[in-house]
MARTI-957441 format. One record per residue (C-alpha): residue in one letter; x, y, z. Coordinates in pm, whole numbers, plus 50000, padded with zeros to 5 digits. Example, Ala and Ser with C-alpha at 12.3 -4.5 7.8 and 13.67 -1.06 7.14 Angstrom:
2
A512304955050780S513674989450714
//
This chain:
561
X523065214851126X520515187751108X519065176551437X519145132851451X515365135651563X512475122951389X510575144151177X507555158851379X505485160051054X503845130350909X505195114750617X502885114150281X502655085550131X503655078149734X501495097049497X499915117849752X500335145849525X500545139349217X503145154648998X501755173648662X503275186648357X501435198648028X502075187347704X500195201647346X498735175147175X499895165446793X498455145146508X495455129846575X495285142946960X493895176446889X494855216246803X498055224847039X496375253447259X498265272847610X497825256247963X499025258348292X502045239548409X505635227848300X505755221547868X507295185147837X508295168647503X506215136447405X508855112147534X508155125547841X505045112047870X506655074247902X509285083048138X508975083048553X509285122648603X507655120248975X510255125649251X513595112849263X515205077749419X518225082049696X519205048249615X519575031149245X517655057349068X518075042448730X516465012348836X513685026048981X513115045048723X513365017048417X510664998948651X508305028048589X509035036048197X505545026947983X505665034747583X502235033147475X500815052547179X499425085247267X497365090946978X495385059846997X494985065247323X493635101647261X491295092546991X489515063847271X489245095147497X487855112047252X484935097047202X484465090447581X482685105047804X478905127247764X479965140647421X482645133547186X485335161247161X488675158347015X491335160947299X493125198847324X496005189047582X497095165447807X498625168048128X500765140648299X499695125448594X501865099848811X502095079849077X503845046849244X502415019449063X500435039448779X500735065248522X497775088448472X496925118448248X494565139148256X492755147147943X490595178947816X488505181747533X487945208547304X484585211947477X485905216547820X485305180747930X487985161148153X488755124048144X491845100548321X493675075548140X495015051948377X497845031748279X499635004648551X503624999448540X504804966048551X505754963548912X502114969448991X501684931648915X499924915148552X498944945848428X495914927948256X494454910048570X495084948148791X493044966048481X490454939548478X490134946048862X489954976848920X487414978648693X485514955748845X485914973849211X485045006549083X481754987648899X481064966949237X480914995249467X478835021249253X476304991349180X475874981549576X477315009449784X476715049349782X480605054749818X481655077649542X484185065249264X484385077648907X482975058848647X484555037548374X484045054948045X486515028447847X488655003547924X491384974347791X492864949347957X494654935247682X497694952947529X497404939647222X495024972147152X495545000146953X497215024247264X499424989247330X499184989047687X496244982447902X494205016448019X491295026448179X489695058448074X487335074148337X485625101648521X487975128948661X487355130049055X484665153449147X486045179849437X489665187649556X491915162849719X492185165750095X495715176950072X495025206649959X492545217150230X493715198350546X495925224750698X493245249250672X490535228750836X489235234851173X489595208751432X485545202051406X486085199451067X488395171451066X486005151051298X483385157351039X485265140950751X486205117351003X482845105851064X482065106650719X484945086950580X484185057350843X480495055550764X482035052450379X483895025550537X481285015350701X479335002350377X482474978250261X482554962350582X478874949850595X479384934650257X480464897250293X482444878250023X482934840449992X486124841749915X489564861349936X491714870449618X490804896149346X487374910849234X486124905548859X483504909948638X482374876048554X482984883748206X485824894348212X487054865548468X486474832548245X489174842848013X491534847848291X490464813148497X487844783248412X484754790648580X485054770348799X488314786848918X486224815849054X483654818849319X480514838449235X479834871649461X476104880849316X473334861749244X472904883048953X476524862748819X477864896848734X480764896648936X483174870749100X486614864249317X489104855549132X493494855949112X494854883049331X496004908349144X497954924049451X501724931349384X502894909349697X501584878749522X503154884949191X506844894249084X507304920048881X507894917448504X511654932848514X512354908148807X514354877848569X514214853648908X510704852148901X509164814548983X506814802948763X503034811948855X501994779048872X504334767349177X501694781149391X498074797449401X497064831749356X493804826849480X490644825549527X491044811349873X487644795450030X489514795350365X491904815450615X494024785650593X494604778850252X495084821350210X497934817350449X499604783950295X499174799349956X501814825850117X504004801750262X504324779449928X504644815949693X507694822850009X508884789249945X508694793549561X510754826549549X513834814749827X514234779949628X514144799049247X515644832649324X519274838549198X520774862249469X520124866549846X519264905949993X522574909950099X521354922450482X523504929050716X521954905450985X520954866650983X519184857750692X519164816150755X519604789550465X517074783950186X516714751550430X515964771250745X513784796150573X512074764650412X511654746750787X509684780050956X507484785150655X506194751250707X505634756351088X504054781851028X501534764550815X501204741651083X499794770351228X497264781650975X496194744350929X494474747051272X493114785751249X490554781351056X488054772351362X490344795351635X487124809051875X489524846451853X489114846051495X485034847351401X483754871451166X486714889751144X487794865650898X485354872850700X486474879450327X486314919750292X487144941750022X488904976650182X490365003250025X494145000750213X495705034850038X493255064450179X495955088550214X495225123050146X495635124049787X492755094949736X490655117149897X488495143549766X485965167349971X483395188249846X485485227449781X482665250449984X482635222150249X485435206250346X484345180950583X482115160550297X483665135950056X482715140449745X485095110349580X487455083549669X490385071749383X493025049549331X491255011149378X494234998049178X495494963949303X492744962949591X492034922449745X489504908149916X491654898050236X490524887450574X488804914650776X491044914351051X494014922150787X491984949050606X490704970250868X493774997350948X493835034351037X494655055250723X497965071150656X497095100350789X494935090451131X497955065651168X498705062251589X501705076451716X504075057651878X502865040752218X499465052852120X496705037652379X493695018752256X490255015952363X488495044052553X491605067152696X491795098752644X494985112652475X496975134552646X500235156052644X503135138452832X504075142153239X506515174953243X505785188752919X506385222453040X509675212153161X510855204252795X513435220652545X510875242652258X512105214252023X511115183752217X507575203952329X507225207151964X507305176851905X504875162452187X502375186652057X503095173051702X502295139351823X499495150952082X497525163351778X498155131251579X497045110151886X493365128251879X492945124051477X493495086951583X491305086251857X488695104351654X489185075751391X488755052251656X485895062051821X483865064751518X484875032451382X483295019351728X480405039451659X479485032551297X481415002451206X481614981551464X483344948351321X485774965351143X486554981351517X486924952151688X488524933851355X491034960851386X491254968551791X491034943551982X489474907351885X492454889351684X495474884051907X498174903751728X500654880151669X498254863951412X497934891551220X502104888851249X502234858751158X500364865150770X502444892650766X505884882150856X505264848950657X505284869350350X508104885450405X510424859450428X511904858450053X512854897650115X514404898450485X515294861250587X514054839450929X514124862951169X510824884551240X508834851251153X510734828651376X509994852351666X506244854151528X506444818851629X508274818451932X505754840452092X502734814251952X504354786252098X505204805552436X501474814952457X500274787352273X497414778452545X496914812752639X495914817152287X493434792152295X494394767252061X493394734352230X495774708952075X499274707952135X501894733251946X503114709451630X506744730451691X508874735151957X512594755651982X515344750552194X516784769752451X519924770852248X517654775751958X515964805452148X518924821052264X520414823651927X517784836051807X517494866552059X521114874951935X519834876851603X516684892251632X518694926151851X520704930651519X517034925351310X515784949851537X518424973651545X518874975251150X515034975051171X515125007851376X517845023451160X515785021650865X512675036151033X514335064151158X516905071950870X513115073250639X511335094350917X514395119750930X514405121950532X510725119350487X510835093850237X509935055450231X511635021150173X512855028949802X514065062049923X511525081849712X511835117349739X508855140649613X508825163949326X508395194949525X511515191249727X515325191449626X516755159949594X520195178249567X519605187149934X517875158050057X521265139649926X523855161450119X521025156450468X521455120150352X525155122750374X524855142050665X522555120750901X525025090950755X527965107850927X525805112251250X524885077851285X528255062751234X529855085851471X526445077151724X527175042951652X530985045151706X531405030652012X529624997351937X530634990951583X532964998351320X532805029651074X531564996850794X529064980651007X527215010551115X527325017150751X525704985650639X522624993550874X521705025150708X519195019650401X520655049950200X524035043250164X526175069249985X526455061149574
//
């Protein structure tokens, strides 16, 4: 019987290990020869074979199916690299926005081919960027990436689909030697990751939106679209390549691109009206509404708060809490432990970062985050407080003792985290800790999210601004105001918001799976369905006593098929 608690381990994160599969080589690609790992026909190679979906699989999966041509992509990797080899076998490589394989030559050598799906945004401005990224920080930072070996980011080429053929990772990801690390261990990599860190933060851009190679930019934008980043002109910041300000090619409501701006942005507050107009795009052009079971407000409504709130970011610009954590900072926001890898003899030093697919330059304040894996607990303290276990622990069940230790543990790799950020990255610290009033960094957040779950979570962003509108500094008067009737409505609304909200966190927690209900290739999806089912009937009988068998229903996010 499954307990309704949340899972005491942490959740990883999509494409933290990456599934493989081997297939021999024909034609062109090379002399079929044995290797490790599951045989898969050559179709396979286009297809999504990386976990499973709880909820409308099929989609999912048509969102991730690339054809490409393998051969021409084999012969490019062939000549690749320190010395041409022809390639002996391939093995499959995937992700949540990507497809990779890994390729080895007759002569032992290993490249990745890199190849983005469609929902990872324009495939040709992501392969131009991450290009660039990985370029930009070899050239002015000691962090180390793979280098590009070959690239396209126009699928009119022979493979017929953009790629990106480079160095396979030195090391072993961090996955595979975490649980086996001593505590003093972990602070080592720790340490070392932040001073990594460390070397993006004291780099400052003029701009926010997408890294390029100058080059590579003018056929994308006029020069005089993009803002130069080096004196050399090598590079520049250019569109945003980041999937939240694009819809994705299988999406037939998209708006057209040029109803708003995908950057670059010269300020915070044309960054955060850009998001309100793209919002204000996608609610006035879209077909269908999310069908939600909580208030949603009219295209009019939604329309009315995305404009208050860029009555807010007209007058942030110059806020006295903002400062240089505004500045413009590139940040890699997907460390998880599979974009890591250490050093095999010593576990502590990092011998390669991955995965700088889709990466923006973004305000520092909304760059800086703990990684996946350092993530707080819940009610975690900030600052300089020691974590500790809770009052009575040794008056708990084993379960719920479990549990606090679980969470205990994950409180210290935190604090660690924390500490050293103070230490050896100090703006990024305070960018992240405690300089920008929170509900800023909720209100860029919750603005762009208003196309996907309605008024709600912005309209109390703003609420709270207006409630603490002196408090926060601002020293003309609040260009919005609410009701009391307006306010009180809104407080019925926001408990349902909140309590679907909380539904969907824990329902994901319990199943150990995210927002599209992605389940990983190493565990059953056969059983994760019937603990779906399962925690399904739990809630609704939980829930029985404040709503019907339906509405409990609509709250969870993985209803039955």
């Amino acid at each position: 019987m499954l307990s309704f608690r949340r899972s005491s381990r942490s959740l990883k994160p999509r494409a933290s290990k990456l599934n493989s599969a081997t297939i021999h080589p024909l034609s062109s690609c090379g002399t079929p020869l044995t290797s490790p790992g599951k045989a898969i026909a050559r179709e396979e190679l286009f297809t999504y074979t990386n976990g499973h979906f709880l909820i409308d699989e099929e989609t999912q999966l048509r969102r991730r199916y690339l054809k490409f041509d393998i051969d021409a992509l084999c012969d490019l990797a062939a000549t690749a690299g320190a010395s041409p080899s022809p390639i002996r076998t391939i093995e499959k490589l995937e992700g949540g926005f990507s497809k990779a394989l890994l390729l080895t030559k007759e002569n032992d050598e290993e490249v990745v081919a890199k190849l983005p799906y469609h929902i990872a945004g324009p495939a040709s401005l992501t392969t131009a960027s991450e290009v660039a990224v990985l370029q930009y920080v070899k050239d002015y930072t000691r962090i180390p990436v793979p280098a590009v070996l070959s690239w396209s980011s126009d699928s009119s080429n022979p493979v017929g689909a953009e790629y990106i053929i480079m160095e396979k990772a030195a090391g072993v990801p961090l996955y595979e030697r975490w649980e086996g690390m001593a505590e003093i261990e972990r602070l080592g990599l720790i340490q070392n990751l932040v001073k990594l860190e460390a070397q993006l933060s004291a780099i400052a851009f003029p701009a926010y939106g997408g890294l390029y190679r100058r080059v590579d930019a003018d056929p994308i934008r006029s020069p005089q679209a993009c803002v130069d980043v080096d004196s050399s002109d090598r590079f520049c910041v250019g569109p945003s390549c980041h999937p939240s300000e694009h819809v994705a090619a299988t999406d037939s409501s998209a708006p057209r691109s040029e109803s708003f701006s995908h950057g670059p942005w010269r300020t915070l507050s044309d960054l955060g009206k850009s998001i309100a107009k793209r919002e204000i795009s996608r609610i006035t052009h879209r077909q269908s509404t999310p069908g939600l079971p909580f208030h949603q407000g009219s295209i009019q409504e939604q329309t009315q708060l995305l404009k208050s709130a860029v009555s807010v970011f007209q007058r942030i610009d110059s806020h006295p809490s903002i400062g240089q954590s505004a500045q413009p900072t590139l940040w890699h926001t997907d460390l998880h432990m599979g974009n890591i890898f250490v050093a095999p003899d010593e576990s502590s030093r990092i011998v390669s970062l991955i995965d700088f697919q889709s990466l923006a330059i973004h305000p520092r304040f909304l760059q800086a985050r703990w990684p996946v894996f350092l993530k707080p607990p819940t009610n975690y303290p900030k600052g300089l407080v020691k974590p500790t276990l809770p009052d009575g622990f040794t008056s708990l069940d084993e379960e719920s003792q479990a549990a606090a230790l679980q969470e205990f543990s994950q409180a210290k790799l935190a604090k660690a985290y924390e500490v050293a950020k103070f230490l050896d990255d100090r703006v990024a610290h305070d960018a992240m800790v405690n300089v920008v009033p929170r509900v800023f960094r909720e209100l860029f957040v919750r603005c762009g999210e208003v196309s996907e779950v309605g008024t709600v979570p912005l309209r109390e962003c703003l609420i709270e601004i207006s409630r603490n509108w002196s408090a926060l500094d601002f020293t003309s008067e609040c260009p919005y105001s609410f009701s009391d009737e307006e306010i009180s409505r809104h407080e019925r609304q926001f408990a349902e918001y909140q309590a679907w909200n909380d539904v969907q966190q824990l329902a994901m927690e319990c199943l150990d799976t995210d927002a599209e209900g992605w389940i990983a290739p190493q565990l059953d999806i056969a059983e994760k369905r019937r603990q779906n089912r399962e925690l399904l009937a739990m809630w609704i009988e939980r829930a029985a006593e404040e709503r019907t068998s339906d509405e409990a229903r609509a709250l969870w996010p993985f209803p039955e098929s």
